[in-house]
N, C-alpha and C positions, 0 to 999 in steps of 0.2 A: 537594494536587496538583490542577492544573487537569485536565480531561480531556474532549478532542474527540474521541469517540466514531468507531469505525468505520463506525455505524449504531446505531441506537435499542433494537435486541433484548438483551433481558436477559444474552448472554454478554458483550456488550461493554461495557453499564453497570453493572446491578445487578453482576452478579458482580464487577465490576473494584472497587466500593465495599466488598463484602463481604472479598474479600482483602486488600485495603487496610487494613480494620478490623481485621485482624486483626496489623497489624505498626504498628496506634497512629497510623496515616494517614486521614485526611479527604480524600476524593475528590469534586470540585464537580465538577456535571454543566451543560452549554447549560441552557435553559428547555425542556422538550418543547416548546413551539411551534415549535421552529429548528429541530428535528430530522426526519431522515426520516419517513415515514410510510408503508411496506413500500413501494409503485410512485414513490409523492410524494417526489424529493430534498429535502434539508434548505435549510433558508434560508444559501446559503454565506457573502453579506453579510454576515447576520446573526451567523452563528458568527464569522466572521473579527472582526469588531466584539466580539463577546463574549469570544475567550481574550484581548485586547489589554488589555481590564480584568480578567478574572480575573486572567492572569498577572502582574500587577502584585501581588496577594494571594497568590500563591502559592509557594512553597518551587521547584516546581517544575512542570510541563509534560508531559502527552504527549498529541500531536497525531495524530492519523490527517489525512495529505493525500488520502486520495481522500475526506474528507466535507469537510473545508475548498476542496478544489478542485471536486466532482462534485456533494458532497450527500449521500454514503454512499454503498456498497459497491454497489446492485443499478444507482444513475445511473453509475457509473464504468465497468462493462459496457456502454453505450449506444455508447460512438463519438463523444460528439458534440463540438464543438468547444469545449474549455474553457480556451483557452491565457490569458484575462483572467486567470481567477481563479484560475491556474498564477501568472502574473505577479506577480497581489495576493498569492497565500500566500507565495511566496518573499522579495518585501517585507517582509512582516508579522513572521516570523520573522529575519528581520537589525533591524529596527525594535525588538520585542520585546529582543532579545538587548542591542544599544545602550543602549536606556535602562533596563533591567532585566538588566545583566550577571549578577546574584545568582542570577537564574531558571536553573534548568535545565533545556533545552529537549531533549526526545526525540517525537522524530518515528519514523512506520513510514507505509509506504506498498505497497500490493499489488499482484502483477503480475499483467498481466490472466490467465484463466482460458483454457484448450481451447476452451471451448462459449461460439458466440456467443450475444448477448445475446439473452432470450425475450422474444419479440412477432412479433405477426401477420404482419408482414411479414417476418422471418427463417426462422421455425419451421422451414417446409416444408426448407431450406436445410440444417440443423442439422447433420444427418448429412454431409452432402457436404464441408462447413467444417470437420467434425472433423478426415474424412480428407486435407483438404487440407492444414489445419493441422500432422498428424502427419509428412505425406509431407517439408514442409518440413523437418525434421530427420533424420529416416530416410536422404532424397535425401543428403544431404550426409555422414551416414554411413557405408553401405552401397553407395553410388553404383550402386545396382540398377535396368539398362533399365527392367525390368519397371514399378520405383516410375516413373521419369520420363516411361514414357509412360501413367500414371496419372494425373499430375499433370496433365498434355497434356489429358486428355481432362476434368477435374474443373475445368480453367481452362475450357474451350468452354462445359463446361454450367452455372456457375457465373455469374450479373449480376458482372460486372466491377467497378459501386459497390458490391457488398459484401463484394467483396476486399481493392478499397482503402479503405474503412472498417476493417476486419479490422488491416488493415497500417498505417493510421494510429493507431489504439488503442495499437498497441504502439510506433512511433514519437515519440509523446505520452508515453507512460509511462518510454521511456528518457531520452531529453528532460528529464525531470523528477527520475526517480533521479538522472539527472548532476550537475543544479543541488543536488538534497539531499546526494550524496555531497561536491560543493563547498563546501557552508554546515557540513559536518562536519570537513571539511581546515582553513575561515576558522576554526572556532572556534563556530560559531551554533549548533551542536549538539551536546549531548553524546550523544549516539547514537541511532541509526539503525537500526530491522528494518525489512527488505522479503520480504513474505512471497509464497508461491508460491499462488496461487486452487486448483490442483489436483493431484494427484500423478499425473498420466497419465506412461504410459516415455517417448512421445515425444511433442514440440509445440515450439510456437515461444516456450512460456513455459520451456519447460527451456534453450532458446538464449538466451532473457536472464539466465538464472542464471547459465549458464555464464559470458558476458560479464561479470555482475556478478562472480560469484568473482574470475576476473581483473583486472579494473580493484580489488581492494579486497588482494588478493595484492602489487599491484608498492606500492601504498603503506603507508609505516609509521602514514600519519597517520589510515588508515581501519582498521588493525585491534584487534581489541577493542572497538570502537565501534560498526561495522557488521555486522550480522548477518542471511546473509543465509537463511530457513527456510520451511520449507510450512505452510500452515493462512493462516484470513483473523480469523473474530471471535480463535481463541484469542493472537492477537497482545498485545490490548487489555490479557488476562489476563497474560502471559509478561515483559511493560513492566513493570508493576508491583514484580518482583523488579530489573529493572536498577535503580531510578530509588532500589529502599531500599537495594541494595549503594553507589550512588553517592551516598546520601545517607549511609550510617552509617559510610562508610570500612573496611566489612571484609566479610570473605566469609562467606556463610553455609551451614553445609555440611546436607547431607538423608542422613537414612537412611531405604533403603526395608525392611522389614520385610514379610515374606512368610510 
């Protein structure tokens, strides 16, 4: 199994090697040179070039697109414009898929988080973005004056570029789940996790869930295939069981013992 990492930290590599081993699977990892380096994104050229030959060796595939598109998990919090290498991975995998029909390609992709990205120039911000962020979905549930004229006053005190940065982050990311839930209807994908960055009640990552539940309910062609759950490295881990159910043709059941 090829494997393009969420990020470099031992939940997403080591361990996804170590469960692997243990259902008789060999898991190939990038070069650490491509890979992140905790602030440092990964080389995305590079990785995009590299699963294009691994998965040609491989049974099968699982990609994380926020380090094929970002560079890992903490560049994919930044905002910042990555629609090339959005363009080139979506390529890459219809390319893969065509001349390596045999591969089986699973992909996950994460939604952005509550709490913007940390750096100097957001920090002070943090708190005020959260509640912005929350009111966004509260407002629409509760349709409480009090929230809207909250929001009124969180919009005045708030730089306006880093709302719509905020609001482009997540523009970008539906954007892109559309095009992956497409490459899983064409066929490019045998499945699909998009996982949730945080478990907060409310935010405007719970409104893309919601949207995503929906758009994967009205079709037949995305269920059991996409799946949509919270958490970001234990994804990398949770792949692993799809890719041996789909590779050994049967179910495998767990007893938990207490």
């Amino acid at each position: 199994i090829a494997l393009a990492p969420l990020d470099s930290r031992p939940p997403c590599t080591y361990y996804v090697q170590k469960l692997a081993a243990m259902a008789d699977l060999q898991v190939s990892l990038p070069p650490k040179k491509l890979l992140d380096n905790y602030r440092q994104p990964g080389d995305t050229t590079g990785l995009r070039n590299w699963l294009a030959q691994e998965a040609a060796r491989s049974a099968a595939a699982i990609i994380s697109v926020d380090m094929l598109v970002h560079g890992g998990l903490l560049a994919s919090r930044q905002g910042n414009d990555h629609n090339d290498d959005a363009v080139a991975t979506i390529q890459l995998l219809r390319t893969i898929h065509r001349e390596q029909p045999q591969v089986r390609l699973f992909a996950f992709n994460i939604i952005p988080r509550l709490f913007i990205a940390d750096n100097p120039l957001t920090e002070k911000f943090k708190p005020l973005m959260s509640d912005w962020a929350i009111l966004q979905e509260t407002i629409r549930i509760f349709e409480n004056p009090v929230d809207v004229e909250k929001l009124r006053k969180l919009e005045t005190a708030l730089p306006p570029e880093l709302v719509e940065r905020y609001r482009n982050l997540y523009r970008a990311n539906r954007q892109l789940n559309s095009q992956l839930l497409e490459l899983v209807q064409e066929g490019t994908l045998a499945g699909l996790v998009l996982g949730q960055d945080d478990s907060a009640p409310f935010g405007l990552g719970n409104l893309e869930r919601q949207w995503l539940d929906a758009v994967i309910s009205r079709s037949p062609l995305l269920q059991n295939k996409v799946f949509v759950t919270r958490g970001t490295e234990e994804v990398d881990q949770r792949m692993i069981e799809q890719v041996i159910a789909d590779t050994n043709k049967k179910k495998n059941k767990v007893y938990v013992h207490y």
